[in-house]
NUTI-761268 format. One record per residue (C-alpha): x, y, z. Coordinates in steps of 0.02 Angstrom, whole numbers, always signed. Layout:
! NUTI-761268
> X / Y / Z
...
//
This chain:
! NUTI-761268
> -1319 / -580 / +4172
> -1391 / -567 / +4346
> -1467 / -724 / +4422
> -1622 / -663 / +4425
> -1626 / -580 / +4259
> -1568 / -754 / +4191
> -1721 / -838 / +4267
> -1855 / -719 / +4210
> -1789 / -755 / +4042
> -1798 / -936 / +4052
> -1980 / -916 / +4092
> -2027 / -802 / +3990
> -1965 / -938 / +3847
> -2051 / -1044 / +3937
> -2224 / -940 / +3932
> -2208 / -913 / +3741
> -2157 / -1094 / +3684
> -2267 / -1197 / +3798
> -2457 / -1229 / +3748
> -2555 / -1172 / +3876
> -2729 / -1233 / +3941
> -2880 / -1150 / +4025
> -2818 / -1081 / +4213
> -2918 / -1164 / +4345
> -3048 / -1022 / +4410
> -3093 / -978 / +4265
> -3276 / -1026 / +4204
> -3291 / -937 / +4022
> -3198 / -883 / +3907
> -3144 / -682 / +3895
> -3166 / -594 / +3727
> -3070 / -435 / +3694
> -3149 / -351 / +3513
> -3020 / -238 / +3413
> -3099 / -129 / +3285
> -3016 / +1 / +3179
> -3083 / +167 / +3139
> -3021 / +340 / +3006
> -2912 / +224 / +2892
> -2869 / +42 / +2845
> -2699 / -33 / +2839
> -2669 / +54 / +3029
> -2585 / -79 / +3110
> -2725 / -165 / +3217
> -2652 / -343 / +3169
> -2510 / -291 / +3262
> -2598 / -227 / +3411
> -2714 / -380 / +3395
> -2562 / -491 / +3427
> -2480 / -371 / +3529
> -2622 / -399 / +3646
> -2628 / -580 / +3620
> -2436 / -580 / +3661
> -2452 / -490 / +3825
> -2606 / -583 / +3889
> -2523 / -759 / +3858
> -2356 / -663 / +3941
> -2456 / -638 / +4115
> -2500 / -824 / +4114
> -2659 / -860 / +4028
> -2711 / -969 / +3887
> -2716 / -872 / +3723
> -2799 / -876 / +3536
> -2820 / -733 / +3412
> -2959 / -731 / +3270
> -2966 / -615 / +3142
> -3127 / -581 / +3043
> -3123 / -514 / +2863
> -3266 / -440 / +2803
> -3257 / -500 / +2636
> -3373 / -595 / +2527
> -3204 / -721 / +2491
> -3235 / -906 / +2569
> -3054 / -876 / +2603
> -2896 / -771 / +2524
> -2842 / -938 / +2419
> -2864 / -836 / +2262
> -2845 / -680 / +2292
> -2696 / -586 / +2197
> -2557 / -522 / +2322
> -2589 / -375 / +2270
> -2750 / -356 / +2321
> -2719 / -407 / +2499
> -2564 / -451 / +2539
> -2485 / -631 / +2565
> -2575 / -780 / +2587
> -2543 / -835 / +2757
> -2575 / -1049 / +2760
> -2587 / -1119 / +2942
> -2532 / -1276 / +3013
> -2702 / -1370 / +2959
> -2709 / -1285 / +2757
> -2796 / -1142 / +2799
> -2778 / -999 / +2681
> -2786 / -874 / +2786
> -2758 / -652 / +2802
> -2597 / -605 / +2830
> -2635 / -560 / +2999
> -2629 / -729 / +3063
> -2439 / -740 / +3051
> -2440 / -602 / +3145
> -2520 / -681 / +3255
> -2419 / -837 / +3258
> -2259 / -773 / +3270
> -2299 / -663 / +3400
> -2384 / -783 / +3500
> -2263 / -927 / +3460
> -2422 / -1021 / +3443
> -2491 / -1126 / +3283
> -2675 / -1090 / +3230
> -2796 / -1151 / +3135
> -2910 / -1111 / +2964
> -3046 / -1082 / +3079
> -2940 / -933 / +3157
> -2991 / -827 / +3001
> -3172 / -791 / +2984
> -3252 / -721 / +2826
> -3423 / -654 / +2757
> -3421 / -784 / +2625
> -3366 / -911 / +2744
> -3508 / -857 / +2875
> -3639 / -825 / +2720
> -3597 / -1006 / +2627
> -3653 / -1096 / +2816
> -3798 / -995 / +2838
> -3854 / -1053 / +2667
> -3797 / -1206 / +2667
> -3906 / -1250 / +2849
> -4057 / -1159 / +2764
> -4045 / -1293 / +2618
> -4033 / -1434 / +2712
> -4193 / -1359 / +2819
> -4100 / -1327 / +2990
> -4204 / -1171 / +3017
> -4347 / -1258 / +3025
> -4455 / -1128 / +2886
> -4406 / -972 / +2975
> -4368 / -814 / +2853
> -4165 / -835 / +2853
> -4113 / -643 / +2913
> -3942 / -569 / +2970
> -4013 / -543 / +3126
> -4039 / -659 / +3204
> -3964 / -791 / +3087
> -3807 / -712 / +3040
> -3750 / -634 / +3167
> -3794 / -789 / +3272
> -3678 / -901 / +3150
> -3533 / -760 / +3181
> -3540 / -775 / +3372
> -3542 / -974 / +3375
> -3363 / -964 / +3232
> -3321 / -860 / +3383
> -3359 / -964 / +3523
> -3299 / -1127 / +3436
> -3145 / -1081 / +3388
> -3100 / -1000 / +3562
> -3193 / -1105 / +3695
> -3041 / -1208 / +3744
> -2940 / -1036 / +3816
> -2917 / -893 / +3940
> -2928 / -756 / +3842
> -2967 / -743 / +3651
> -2916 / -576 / +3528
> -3042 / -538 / +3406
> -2998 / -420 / +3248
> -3135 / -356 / +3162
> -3039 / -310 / +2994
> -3076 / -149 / +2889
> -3140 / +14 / +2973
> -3266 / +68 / +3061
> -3400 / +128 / +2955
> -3391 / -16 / +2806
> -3543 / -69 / +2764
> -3514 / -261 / +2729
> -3419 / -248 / +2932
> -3587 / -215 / +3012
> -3650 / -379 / +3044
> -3496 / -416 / +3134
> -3498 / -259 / +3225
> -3665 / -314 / +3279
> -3613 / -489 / +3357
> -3509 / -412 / +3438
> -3612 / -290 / +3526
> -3737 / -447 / +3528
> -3596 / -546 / +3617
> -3556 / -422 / +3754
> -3742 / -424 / +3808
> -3748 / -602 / +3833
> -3574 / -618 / +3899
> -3601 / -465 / +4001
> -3474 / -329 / +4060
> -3341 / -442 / +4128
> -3338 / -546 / +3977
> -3316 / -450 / +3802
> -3182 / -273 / +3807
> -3187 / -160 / +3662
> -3014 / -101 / +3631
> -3019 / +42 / +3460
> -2876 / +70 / +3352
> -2893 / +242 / +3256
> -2770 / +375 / +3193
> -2711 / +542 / +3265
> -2634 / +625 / +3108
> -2487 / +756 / +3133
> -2527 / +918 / +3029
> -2385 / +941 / +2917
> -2390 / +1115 / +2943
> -2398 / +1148 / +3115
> -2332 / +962 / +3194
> -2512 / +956 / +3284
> -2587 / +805 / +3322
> -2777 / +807 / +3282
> -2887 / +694 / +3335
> -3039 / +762 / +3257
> -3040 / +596 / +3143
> -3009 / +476 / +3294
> -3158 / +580 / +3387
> -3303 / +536 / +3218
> -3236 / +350 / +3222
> -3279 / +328 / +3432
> -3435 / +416 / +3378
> -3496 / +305 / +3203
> -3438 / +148 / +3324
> -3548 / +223 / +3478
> -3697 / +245 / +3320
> -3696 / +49 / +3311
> -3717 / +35 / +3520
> -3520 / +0 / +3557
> -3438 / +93 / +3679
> -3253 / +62 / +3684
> -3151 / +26 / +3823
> -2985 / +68 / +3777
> -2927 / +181 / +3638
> -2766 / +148 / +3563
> -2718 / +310 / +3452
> -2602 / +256 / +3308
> -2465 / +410 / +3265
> -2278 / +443 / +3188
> -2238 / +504 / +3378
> -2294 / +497 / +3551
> -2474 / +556 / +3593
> -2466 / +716 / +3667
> -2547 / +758 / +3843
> -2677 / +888 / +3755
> -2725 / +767 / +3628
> -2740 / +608 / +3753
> -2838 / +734 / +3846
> -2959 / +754 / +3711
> -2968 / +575 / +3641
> -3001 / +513 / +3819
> -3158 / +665 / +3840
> -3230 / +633 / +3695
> -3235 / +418 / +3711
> -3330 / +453 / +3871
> -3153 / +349 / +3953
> -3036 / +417 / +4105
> -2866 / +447 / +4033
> -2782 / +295 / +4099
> -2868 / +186 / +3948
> -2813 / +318 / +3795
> -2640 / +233 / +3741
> -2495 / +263 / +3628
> -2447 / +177 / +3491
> -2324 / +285 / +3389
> -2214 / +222 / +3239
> -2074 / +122 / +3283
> -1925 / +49 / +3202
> -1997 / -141 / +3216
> -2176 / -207 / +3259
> -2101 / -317 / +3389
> -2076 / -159 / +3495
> -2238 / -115 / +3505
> -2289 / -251 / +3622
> -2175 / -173 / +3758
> -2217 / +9 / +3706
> -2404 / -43 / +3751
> -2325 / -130 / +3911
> -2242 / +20 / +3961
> -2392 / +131 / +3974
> -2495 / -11 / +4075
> -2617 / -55 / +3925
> -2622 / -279 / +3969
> -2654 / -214 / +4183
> -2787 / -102 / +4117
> -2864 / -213 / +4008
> -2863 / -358 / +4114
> -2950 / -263 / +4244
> -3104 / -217 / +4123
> -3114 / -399 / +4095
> -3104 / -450 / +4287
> -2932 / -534 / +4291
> -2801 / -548 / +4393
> -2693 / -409 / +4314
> -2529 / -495 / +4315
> -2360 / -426 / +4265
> -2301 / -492 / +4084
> -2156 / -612 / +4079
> -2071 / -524 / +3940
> -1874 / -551 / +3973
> -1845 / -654 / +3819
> -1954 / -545 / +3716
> -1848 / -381 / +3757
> -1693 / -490 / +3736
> -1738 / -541 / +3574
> -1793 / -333 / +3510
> -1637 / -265 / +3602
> -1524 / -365 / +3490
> -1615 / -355 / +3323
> -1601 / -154 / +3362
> -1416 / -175 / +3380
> -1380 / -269 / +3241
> -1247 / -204 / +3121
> -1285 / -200 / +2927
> -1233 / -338 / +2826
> -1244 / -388 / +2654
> -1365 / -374 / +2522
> -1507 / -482 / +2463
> -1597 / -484 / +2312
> -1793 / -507 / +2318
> -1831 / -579 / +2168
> -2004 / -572 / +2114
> -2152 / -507 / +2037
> -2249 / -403 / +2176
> -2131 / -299 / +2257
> -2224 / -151 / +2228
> -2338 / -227 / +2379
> -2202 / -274 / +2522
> -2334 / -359 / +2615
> -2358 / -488 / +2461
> -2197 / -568 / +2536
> -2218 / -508 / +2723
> -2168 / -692 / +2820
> -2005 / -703 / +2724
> -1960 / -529 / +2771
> -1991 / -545 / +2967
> -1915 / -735 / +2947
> -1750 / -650 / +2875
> -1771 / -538 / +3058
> -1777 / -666 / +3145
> -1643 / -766 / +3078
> -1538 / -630 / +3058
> -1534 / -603 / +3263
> -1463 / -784 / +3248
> -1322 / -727 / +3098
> -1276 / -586 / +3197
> -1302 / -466 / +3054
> -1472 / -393 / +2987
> -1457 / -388 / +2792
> -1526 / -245 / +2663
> -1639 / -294 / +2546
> -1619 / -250 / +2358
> -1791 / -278 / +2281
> -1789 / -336 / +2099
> -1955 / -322 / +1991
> -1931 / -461 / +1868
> -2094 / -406 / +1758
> -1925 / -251 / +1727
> -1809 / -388 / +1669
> -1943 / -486 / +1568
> -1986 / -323 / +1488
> -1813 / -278 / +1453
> -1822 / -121 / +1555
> -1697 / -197 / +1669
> -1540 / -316 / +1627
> -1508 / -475 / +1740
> -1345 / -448 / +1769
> -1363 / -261 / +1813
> -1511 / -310 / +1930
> -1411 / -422 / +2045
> -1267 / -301 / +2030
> -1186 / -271 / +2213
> -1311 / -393 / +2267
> -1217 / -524 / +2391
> -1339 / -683 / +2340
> -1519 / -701 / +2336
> -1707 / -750 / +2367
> -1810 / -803 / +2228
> -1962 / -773 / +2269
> -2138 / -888 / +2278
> -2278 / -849 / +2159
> -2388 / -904 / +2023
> -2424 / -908 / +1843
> -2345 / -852 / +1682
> -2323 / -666 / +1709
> -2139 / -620 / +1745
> -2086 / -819 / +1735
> -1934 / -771 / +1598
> -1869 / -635 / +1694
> -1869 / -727 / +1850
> -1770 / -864 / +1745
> -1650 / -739 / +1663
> -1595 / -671 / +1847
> -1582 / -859 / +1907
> -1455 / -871 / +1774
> -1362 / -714 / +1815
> -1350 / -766 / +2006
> -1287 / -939 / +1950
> -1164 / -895 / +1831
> -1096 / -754 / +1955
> -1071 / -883 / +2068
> -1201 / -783 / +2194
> -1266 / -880 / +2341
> -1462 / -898 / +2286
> -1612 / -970 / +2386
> -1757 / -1029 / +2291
> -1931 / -1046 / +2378
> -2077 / -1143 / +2319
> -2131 / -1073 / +2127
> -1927 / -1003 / +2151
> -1856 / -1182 / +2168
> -1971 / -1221 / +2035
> -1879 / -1088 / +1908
> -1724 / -1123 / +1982
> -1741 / -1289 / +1910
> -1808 / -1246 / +1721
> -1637 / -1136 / +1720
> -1533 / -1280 / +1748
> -1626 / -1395 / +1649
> -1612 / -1257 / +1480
> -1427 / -1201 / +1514
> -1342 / -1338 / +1579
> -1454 / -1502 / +1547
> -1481 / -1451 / +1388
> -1677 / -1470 / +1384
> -1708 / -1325 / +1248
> -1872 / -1267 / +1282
> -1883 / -1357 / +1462
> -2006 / -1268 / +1587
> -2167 / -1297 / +1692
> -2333 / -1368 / +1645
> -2408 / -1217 / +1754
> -2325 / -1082 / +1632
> -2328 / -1160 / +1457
> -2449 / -1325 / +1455
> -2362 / -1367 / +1284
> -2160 / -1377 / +1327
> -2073 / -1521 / +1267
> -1981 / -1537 / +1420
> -2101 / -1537 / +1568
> -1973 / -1528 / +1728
> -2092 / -1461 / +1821
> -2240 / -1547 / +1820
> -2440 / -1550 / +1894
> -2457 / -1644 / +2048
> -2526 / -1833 / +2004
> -2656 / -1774 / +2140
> -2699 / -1626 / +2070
> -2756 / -1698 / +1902
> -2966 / -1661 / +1896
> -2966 / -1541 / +2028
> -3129 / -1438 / +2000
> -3122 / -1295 / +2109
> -2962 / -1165 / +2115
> -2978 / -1097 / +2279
> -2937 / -1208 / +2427
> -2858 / -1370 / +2332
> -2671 / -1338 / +2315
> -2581 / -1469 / +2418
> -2570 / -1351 / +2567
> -2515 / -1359 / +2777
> -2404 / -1457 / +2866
> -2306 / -1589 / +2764
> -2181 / -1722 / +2822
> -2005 / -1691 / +2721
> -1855 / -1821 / +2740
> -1684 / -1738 / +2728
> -1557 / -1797 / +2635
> -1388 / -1836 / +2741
> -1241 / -1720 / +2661
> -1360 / -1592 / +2590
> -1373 / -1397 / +2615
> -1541 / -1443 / +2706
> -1461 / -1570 / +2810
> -1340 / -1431 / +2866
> -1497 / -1297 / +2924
> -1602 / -1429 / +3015
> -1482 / -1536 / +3064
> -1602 / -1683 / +3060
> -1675 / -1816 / +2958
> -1883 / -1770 / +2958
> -1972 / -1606 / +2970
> -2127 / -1560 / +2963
> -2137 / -1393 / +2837
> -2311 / -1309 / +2761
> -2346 / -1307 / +2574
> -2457 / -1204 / +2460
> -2419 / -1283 / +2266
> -2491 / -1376 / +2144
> -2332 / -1415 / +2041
> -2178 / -1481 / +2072
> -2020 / -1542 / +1994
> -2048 / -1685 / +1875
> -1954 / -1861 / +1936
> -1959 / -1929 / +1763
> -1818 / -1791 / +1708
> -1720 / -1825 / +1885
> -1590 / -1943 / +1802
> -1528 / -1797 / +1650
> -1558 / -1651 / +1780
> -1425 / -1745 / +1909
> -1301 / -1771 / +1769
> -1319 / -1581 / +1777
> -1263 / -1565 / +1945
> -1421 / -1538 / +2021
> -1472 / -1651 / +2167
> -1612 / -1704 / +2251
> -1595 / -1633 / +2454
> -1769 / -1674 / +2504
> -1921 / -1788 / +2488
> -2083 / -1801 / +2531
> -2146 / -1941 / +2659
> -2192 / -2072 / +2521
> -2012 / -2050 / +2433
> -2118 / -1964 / +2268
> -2094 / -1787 / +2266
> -1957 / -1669 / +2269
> -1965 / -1575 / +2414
> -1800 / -1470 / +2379
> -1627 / -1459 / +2262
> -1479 / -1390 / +2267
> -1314 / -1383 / +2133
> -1170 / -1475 / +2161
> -1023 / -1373 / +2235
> -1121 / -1182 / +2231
> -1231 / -1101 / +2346
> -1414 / -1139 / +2234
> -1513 / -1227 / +2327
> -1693 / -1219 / +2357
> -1840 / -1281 / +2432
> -2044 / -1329 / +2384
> -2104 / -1293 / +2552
> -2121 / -1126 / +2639
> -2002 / -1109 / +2797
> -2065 / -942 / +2837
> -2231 / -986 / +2888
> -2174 / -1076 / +3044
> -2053 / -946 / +3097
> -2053 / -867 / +3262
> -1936 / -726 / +3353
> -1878 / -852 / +3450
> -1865 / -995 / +3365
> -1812 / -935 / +3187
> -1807 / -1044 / +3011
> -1670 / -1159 / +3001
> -1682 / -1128 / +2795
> -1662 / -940 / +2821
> -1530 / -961 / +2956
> -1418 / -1047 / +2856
> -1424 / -961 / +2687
> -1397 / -794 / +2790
> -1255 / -871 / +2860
> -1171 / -928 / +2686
> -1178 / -743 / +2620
> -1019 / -735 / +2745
> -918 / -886 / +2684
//
């Protein structure tokens, strides 16, 4: 590598590792709003921390916020199928899925207040009306609401450059209005300089023809326009390329020159996109509506880090194990974790997902699910539903002699398998699927005992876990105390530690106080699992240690 190429690398790493605080001239914070507009689900998390990535790649201090419109405190108990994974932040937050997006692409760690909700907004309001803050005024959304939006914005963003705001659903929703309107509200009193309206919309291809239309994108610049926001960049979401004709179009009918309609076409992995966007001059532009220095992105490490996850060869197979893989996104930061640590493995493995609702129902048999399956992931979760099958393929994978890697409610199972088939605990299982087991090896947390509410107490965020010299764990982190994010409210029962090691299973982690089981592995096999969740705090370039080193015992 040339000199020169070498440094630009180095400080790109350094740009995306390194906290960064507020540049010198700058007086106030800049706000750049991205809406969404003909469809949901189009990818304006990724452009949200697409954006955030190239911003904090020119040099200035970034955050991202995403606001959900719905009436949900929080997504603490919402299914996975209804929105995806639970993110949890560094802090507990549980958060939209968005906001490991965010993280990862950002290399940054964020906060609970980074996710903004209507019932989170709506349960202040309320709460300042009862203890008489407003002072007998008639509580309204405007100006109440939408005043309580703008100052979750402004908290959570004053300390930085530049913040990213996604407004979540599409254009159009009825219960994303009042945020809409904040926003508008916000670029009024922040004035031109200060707030940029960037719109994410799609152009669909006519099957018939291969046309792009952009009819659709055209109604969603108008219904935003209806609510008194004029964008300042479009960003047309397609399977290819925009076309000249249709940028042509997009850009006369925004009321925008052509030089702020941009492409964002599929691509093979979302970490391209930055540097698609890059290409076409979308951070230069968009630092010019806001009135900063327009800067060229540090992005050598970034394009280092794409080029060879592109050019990885195909390895072996893993098997997903769990109960929502009919929703991908239920399990989203173990996926891109796996991408990331595969870069480090030097092989990027196929994925073999296994429903175990199938092999609870019979549909499926354990041993063919995990057929030409090279080891495995058992999956996190909750609750009874699919807890036998999950237990039945733990056994297949064991007695096959398959390298398997057990995460949080997976550990969990992992350990009811041993303790039925080779402790010898008939009936053994957790407290969380059958209350009334005789053997209890997984137990409720001591702390957990009287808990009220359901959303928002597991023991969640950043943990401190002490690694056990010799272990599996010891090997990936290579260190005696991590700190790892939880989401759980059970664990593995000390008081059945003694007959579970005469098993063979062993103890590779604790928590800080010496009390809970933080992960377990079997003697002399690849089983081994862990309480925590690695793949919240993995990042491009710094991948999971966890991940790393289970992809790299599917080669042994």
């Amino acid at each position: 590598m040339l000199e020169a190429e070498r440094l630009l690398n180095c400080t790109a790493v350094r740009l995306l590792l390194t906290p960064r605080r507020k540049t010198g001239g700058l007086k106030l914070t800049k706000y750049v709003f991205v809406t969404g507009g003909v469809l949901s689900s189009l990818g304006k998390g990724i452009v949200t921390a697409s954006t955030a990535l190239l911003f904090k790649s020119m040099g200035y201090s970034v955050t991202a916020v995403k606001i959900d419109p719905y009436v949900n405190v929080d997504a603490s108990t919402m299914n996975p199928y209804a929105h995806g994974e639970v993110f949890v932040t560094e802090d507990g937050g549980e958060t939209d899925l968005d906001l490991g997006h965010y993280e990862r692409f950002l290399h940054q760690n964020l906060t609970k207040n980074n996710n903004i909700t209507t019932g989170k907004v709506y349960l202040s309001v309320i709460e300042k009306e009862r203890r008489g803050e407003y002072l007998g005024q008639t509580v309204q959304i405007i100006p109440h609401v939408t005043d309580e939006i703008k100052s979750m914005i402004r908290e959570v963003s004053k300390d930085f450059d530049v913040a990213i705001v996604e407004i979540g659903g599409t254009v159009g929703d009825i219960e994303g209005l009042p945020f809409l309107e904040a926003a508008r509200q916000m670029w009024v009193e922040e004035g031109r300089r200060g707030v940029a309206f960037v719109h994410v919309a799609l152009v669909p291809v006519l099957s018939t023809t291969g046309e792009q239309k952009t009819k659709p994108l055209q109604h969603s610049v108008q219904e935003l326009r209806r609510i008194g926001i004029q964008p300042d960049v479009v960003i047309a979401r397609s399977t290819k390329p925009l076309e000249p004709e249709a940028r042509r179009k997009v850009a006369l009918y925004s009321s925008l020159p052509e030089e702020a309609v941009f492409s964002d076409p599929d691509v093979g992995f979302v970490y391209e996109v930055p540097l698609v966007l890059n290409d076409q001059g979308y951070p230069s532009y968009l630092a010019r509506v806001l009135g900063l220095e327009a800067r060229r992105p540090e992005l050598g490490a970034w394009k280092e880090f794409v080029e060879k996850l592109k050019g990885l060869p195909e390895g072996p197979t893993i098997a997903m194990v769990g109960k929502y893989t009919k929703l991908k996104d239920s399990y989203i930061s173990i996926i891109e974790a796996l991408k990331h640590s595969a870069v480090k493995a030097g092989f990027r493995p196929k994925l073999k997902w296994i429903e175990v609702t199938d092999v609870e129902r019979e549909k499926l048999r354990a041993e063919e699910a995990v057929e030409g399956a090279d080891g495995a992931i058992v999956l996190p979760g909750f609750g009874e539903r699919g807890a036998e099958g999950k237990i039945r393929v733990i056994k297949a994978l064991r007695e096959q002699g398959k390298p398997a890697l057990g995460i949080c409610y997976g550990m969990q199972m992992m350990v009811v398998e041993v303790a039925r088939h080779l402790a010898g605990l008939e009936g053994a299982h957790s407290e969380e699927v059958d209350p009334s087991t005789p053997h209890p090896v997984v137990a409720l947390l001591e702390e957990q005992k009287g808990v009220e509410y359901v959303g928002g107490t597991l023991r969640l965020g950043a943990k401190t876990v002490r690694i056990v010299r010799g272990t599996k764990l010891w090997e990936a982190y290579g260190r005696e105390v991590v700190r790892e994010r939880h989401r759980h409210r059970y664990d593995v029962n000390p008081k059945y530690l003694d007959v579970l090691e005469k098993a063979g299973l062993r103890v590779s982690a604790w928590d800080e106080e010496g009390r809970v089981p933080e992960g377990v592995e079997l003697k002399g096999q690849e089983f081994w699992g862990v309480q925590y969740h690695p793949e919240y705090k993995s990042r491009p370039l710094e991948p999971a240690p966890v991940y790393t080193r289970f992809l790299r015992s599917l080669r042994r």
